[in-house]
C-alpha positions in Angstrom: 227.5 134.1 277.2 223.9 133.7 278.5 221.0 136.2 277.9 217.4 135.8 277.7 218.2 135.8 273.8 220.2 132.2 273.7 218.4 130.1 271.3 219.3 130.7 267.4 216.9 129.2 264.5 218.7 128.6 261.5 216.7 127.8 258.3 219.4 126.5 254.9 219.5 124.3 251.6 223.1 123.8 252.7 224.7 120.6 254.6 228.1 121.1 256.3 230.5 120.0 253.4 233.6 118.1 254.4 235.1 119.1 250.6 234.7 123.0 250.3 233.0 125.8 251.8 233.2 125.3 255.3 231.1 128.7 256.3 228.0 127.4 257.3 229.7 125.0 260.0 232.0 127.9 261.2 228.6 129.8 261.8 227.2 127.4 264.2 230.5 127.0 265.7 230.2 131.0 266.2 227.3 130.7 268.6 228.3 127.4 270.2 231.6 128.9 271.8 229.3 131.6 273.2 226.8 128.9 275.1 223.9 130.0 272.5 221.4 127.3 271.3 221.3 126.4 267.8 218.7 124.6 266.2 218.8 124.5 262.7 216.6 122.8 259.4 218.4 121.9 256.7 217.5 120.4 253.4 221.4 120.2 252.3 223.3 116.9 251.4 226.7 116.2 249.8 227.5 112.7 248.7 231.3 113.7 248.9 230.6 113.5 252.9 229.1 115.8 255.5 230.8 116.9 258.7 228.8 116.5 262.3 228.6 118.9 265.4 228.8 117.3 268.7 226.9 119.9 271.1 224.3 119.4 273.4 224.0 122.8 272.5 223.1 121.4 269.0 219.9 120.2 267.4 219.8 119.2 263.6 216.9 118.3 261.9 217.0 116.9 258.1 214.1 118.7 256.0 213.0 118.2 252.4 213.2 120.3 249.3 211.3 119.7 246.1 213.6 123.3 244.5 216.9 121.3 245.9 215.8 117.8 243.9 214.7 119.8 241.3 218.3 120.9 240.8 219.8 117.6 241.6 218.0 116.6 238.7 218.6 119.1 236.2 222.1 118.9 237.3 222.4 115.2 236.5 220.6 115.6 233.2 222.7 118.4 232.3 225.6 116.1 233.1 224.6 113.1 231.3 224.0 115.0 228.0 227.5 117.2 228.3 229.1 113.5 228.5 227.4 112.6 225.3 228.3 115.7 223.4 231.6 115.1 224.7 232.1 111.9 223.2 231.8 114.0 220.0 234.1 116.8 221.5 235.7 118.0 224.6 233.4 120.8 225.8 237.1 122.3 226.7 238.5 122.2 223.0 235.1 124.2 222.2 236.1 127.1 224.5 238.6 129.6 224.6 239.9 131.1 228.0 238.5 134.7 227.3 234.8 133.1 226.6 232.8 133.9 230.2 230.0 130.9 230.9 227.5 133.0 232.9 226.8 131.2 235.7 223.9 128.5 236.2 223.9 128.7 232.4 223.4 130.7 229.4 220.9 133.4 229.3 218.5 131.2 226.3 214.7 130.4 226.6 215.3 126.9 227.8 217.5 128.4 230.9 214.5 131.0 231.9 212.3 128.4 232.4 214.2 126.4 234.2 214.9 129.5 236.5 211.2 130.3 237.2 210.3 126.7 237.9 213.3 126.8 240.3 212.0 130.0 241.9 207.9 128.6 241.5 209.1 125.0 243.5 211.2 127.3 246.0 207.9 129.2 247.2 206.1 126.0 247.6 208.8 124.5 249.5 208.9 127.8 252.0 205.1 127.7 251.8 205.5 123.6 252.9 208.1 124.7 255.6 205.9 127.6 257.2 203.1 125.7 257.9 204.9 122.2 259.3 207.1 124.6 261.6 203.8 126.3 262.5 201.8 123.4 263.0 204.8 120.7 264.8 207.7 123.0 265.7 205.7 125.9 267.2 207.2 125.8 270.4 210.9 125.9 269.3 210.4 128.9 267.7 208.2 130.9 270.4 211.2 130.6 272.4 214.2 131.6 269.9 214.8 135.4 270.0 216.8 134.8 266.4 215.6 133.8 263.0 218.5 133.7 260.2 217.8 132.4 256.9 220.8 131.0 255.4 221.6 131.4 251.8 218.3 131.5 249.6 216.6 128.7 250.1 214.5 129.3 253.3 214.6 133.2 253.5 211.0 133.7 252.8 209.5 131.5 255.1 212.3 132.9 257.8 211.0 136.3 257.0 207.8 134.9 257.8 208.2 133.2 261.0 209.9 136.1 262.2 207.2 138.3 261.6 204.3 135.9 262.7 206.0 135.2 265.9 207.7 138.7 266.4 211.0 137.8 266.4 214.0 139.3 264.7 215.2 138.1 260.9 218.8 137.8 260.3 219.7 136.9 256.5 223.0 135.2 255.9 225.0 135.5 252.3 228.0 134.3 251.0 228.1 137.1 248.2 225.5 136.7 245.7 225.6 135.4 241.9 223.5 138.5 240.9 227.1 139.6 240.1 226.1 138.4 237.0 223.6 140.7 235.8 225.8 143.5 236.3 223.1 145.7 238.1 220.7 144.7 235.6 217.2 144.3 237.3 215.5 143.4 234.7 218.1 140.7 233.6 218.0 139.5 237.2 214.3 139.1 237.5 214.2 137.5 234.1 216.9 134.8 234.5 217.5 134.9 238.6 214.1 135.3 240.3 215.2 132.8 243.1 218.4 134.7 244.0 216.8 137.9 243.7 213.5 137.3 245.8 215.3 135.2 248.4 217.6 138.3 249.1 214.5 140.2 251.4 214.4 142.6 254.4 215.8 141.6 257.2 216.8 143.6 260.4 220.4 142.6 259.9 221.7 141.4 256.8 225.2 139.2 257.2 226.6 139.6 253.2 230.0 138.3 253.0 232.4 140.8 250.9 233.4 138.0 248.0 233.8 140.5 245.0 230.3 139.8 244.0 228.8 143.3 244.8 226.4 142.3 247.3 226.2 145.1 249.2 224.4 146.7 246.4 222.0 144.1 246.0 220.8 143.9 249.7 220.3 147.1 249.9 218.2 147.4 246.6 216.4 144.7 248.9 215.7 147.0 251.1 218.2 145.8 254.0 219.3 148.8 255.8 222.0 147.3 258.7 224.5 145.1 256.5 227.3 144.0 258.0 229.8 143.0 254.8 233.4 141.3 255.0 235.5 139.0 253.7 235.4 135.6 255.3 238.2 135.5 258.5 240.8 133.1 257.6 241.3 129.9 259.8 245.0 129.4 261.4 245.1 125.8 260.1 247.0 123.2 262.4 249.7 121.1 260.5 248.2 118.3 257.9 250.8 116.1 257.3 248.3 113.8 255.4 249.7 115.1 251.4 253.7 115.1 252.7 254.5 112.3 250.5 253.0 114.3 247.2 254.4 117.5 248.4 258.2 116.4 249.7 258.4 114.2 246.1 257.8 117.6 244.1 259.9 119.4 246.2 262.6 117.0 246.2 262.2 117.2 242.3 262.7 120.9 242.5 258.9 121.3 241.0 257.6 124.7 240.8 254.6 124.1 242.9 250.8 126.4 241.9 247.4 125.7 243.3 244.4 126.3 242.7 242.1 125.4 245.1 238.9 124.8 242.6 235.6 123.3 244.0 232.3 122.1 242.2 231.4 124.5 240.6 232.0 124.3 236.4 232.8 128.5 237.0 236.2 127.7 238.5 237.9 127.6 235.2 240.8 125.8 235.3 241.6 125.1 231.5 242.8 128.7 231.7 245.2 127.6 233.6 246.0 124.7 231.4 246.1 126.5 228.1 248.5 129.1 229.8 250.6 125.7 230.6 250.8 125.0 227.0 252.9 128.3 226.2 255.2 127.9 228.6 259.0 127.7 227.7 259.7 123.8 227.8 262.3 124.6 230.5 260.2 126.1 232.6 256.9 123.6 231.9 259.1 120.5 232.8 259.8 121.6 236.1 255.7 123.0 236.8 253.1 121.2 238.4 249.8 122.2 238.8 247.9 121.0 241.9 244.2 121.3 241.7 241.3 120.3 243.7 238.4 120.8 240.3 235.9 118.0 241.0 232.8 119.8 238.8 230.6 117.8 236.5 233.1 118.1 233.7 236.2 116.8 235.3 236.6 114.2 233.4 236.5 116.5 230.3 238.9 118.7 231.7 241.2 115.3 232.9 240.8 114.5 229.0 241.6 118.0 227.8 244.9 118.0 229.9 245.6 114.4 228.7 245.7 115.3 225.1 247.6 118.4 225.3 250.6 116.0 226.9 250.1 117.8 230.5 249.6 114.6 232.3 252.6 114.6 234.1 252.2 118.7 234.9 248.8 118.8 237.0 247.7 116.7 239.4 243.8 116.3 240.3 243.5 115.5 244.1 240.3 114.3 245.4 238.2 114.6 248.0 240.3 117.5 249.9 239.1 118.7 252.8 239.6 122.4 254.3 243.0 121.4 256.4 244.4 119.0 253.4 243.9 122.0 251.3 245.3 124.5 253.2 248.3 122.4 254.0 249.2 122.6 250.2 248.3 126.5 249.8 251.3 127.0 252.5 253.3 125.0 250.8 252.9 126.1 247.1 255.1 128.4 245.6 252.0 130.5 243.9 248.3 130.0 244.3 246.5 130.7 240.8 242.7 131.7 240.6 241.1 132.0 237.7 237.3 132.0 237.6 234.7 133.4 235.5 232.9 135.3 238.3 234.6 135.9 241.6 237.9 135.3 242.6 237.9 137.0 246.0 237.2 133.6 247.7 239.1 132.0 250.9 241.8 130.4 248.7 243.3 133.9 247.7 242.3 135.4 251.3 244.3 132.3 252.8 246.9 132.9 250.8 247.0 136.9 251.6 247.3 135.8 254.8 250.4 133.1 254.6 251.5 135.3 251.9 251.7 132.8 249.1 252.2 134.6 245.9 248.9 135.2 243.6 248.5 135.1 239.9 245.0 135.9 239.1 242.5 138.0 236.6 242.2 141.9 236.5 238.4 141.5 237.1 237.5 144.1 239.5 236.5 141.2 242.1 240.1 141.7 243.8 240.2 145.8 244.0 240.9 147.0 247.9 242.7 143.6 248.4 245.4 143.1 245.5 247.0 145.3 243.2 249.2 144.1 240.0 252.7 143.8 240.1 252.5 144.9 243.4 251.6 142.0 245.8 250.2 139.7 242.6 249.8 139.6 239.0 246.5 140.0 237.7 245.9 139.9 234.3 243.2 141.1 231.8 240.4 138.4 230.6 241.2 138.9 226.5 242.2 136.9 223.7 245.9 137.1 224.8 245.1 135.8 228.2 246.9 132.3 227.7 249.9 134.1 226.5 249.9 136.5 229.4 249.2 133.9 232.1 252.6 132.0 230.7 254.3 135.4 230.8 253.0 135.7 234.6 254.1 132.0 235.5 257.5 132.2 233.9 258.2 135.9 235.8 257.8 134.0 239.3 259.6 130.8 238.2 262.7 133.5 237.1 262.3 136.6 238.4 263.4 135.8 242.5 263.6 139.1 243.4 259.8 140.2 241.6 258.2 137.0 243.7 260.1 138.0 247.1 258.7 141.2 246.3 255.0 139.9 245.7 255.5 138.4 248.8 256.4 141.2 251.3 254.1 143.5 249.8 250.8 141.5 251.0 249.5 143.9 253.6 247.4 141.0 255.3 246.8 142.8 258.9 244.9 145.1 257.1 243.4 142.9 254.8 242.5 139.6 256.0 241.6 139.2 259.5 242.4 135.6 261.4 238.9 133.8 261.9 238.5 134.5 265.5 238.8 138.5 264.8 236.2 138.0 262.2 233.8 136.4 264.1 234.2 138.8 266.7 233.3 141.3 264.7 230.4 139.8 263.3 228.8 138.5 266.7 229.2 142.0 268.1 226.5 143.5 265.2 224.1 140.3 266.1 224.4 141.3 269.8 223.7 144.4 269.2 220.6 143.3 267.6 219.8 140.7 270.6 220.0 143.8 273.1 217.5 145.4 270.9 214.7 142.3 272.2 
């Protein structure tokens, strides 16, 4: 498609990850396929690898972040004292699988500061970027139609460009950790400033439905046109690269979960582990977990499953990218979610959609897409969660006819649409806004 409204401007923090969320590529990609220009600044970089676009169509340029390093830093700092305290002991034998870490950090003195100067070095860096776009990029945005901040980090100087240079402001979300405050403003002013102030008014606001109420948030914004669902679900090619891990356990007549875990220290996977430990022995020596956890505190968590004996029953993969992982999602007898804040993400949507059976928490996060003991088992985050997730394991490992059942029940037309559907639908609401120009 060509119209006079073919050049996109896309300001993020985010790179395009080869290991995890592969949104922000799959956005480009959106307005590629349809002949649109993209140009977009990002200040985003993963040492686990980046992947490239190949477009003429396609211009990248690298921009810096003194709220990004900031984080880096903390993030390191934080890291390098949890590995001291751990030499004590395992930050895992401290918790219990009913404690919730609120994410980013507890809600203590020390964290609030380190929110506000977050938020304080974000403004300067959008205050930085809106005057080197104005004074040496000028031209590429006089002749872009479409601004879309992406995630928080650039949304205020994209909802300045956009009204300096008349142009219309598209913000993009993948949920929101506001979740966290529960609707509280004043606990999300006090200890998120940056996610709250970089959610602003736009003329269309893309908010991916992830469990993590943000809807609600984007329109306490102010956002009026919100376009909000679940990410589309990619029809992955066959990966044959994990057939040798795979075939083994199946020839060893292994019942097979996965959880497909990321970077973030929210995705807590011990749960799954201490659920492990009240298994039946029958049923444990013939389980493997396969998980793709690579968060500051693996190696605590490595440790944790090392002195509880698991070693032999999970199985830490490394630097998994989105077809690897999906090729072992299909092949998995159940796919097992349990973190502290969300767990609508694309592993459970994926596996709706090759209906894999689900064990996961009654959180509220899943409502409108799974029901317990109907198409999954979802159980309540409380101090008898270990012994319930066992009792969930061992149903599917016995019970044939309750996981066939699980498995026929997952209404995924109406549920999870394919990628290319969900982009469809998404592009139409941005045209509709480009005929608007």
């Amino acid at each position: 498609m060509k119209s006079k409204a073919d050049t996109i401007i896309i300001f993020t923090g985010l790179p395009f990850r080869k290991q995890g969320n592969q949104s922000l590529i799959r956005f480009v990609n959106m307005f590629l396929s349809r002949d649109f220009e993209v140009i977009m600044y990002s200040a985003g970089h993963d040492t686990k690898g980046e992947n490239v676009i190949d477009s003429p169509l396609f211009s990248l340029y690298k921009i810096s972040s003194i709220g990004i390093s900031f984080t880096i830093l903390l993030n390191k700092v934080a890291s390098k004292l949890k590995r001291r305290r751990s030499l004590v002991r395992n930050y895992f034998d401290q918790i219990k699988s009913e404690d919730i870490v609120p994410p980013y950090g507890n809600y203590n003195f020390t964290n609030l500061i380190n929110k506000w100067m977050k938020y304080i070095f974000s403004l300067v860096d959008n205050m930085i970027l809106f005057i080197y776009i104005i004074l040496f990029h000028s031209a590429k945005i006089k002749k872009a139609t479409v601004i879309v901040g992406y995630e928080t980090a650039f949304t205020i100087c994209s909802r300045w460009l956009s009204r300096v240079y008349k142009k219309k402001y598209i913000n993009k979300y993948q949920g929101t950790i506001l979740k966290a405050t529960n609707r509280d403003k004043a606990l999300a002013l006090k200890y998120f400033p940056n996610n709250y102030f970089s959610v602003n008014k736009s003329d269309l606001c893309l908010m991916v439905q992830d469990g993590t109420d943000g809807k609600y948030y984007a329109e306490l914004k102010g956002c009026k046109n919100i376009f909000l669902e679940p990410h589309g679900v990619f029809s992955y090619p066959h990966h044959r690269q994990y057939d040798s891990i795979i075939n083994e356990l199946k020839d060893r007549k292994k019942f097979i979960l996965f959880n497909n875990a990321s970077g973030s220290t929210w995705k807590r996977i011990d749960r799954i582990v201490r659920g492990l430990l009240k298994l039946d022995k029958d049923v444990l020596e013939n389980t493997v977990l396969i998980t793709t956890y690579h968060a500051s505190n693996k190696i605590d968590l490595v440790n944790f499953v090392k002195s509880k004996g698991l070693e032999t029953n999970v199985i830490f993969l490394e630097k998994i990218d989105s077809y690897e992982s999906n090729y072992i999602l299909q092949n998995a007898h159940v796919v097992i979610m349990t973190n502290d804040f969300s767990n609508l993400g694309n592993p459970l949507l994926e596996a709706i959609y090759y209906k894999i059976p689900i064990i996961s928490i009654d959180d509220g996060s899943l409502d409108g897409f799974l029901s317990n003991n109907y198409d999954s088992l979802l159980i309540k985050l409380n101090d008898e969660f270990d012994t319930n997730m066992a009792k969930a394991i061992e149903k599917l490992y016995n019970d044939k006819e309750l996981y066939n059942k699980l498995k026929s029940n997952m209404n995924r037309e109406n549920q999870v649409k394919e990628l290319s559907v969900q982009q469809d639908r998404e592009f139409m609401v941005i045209k509709k806004l480009l005929e608007e120009c």
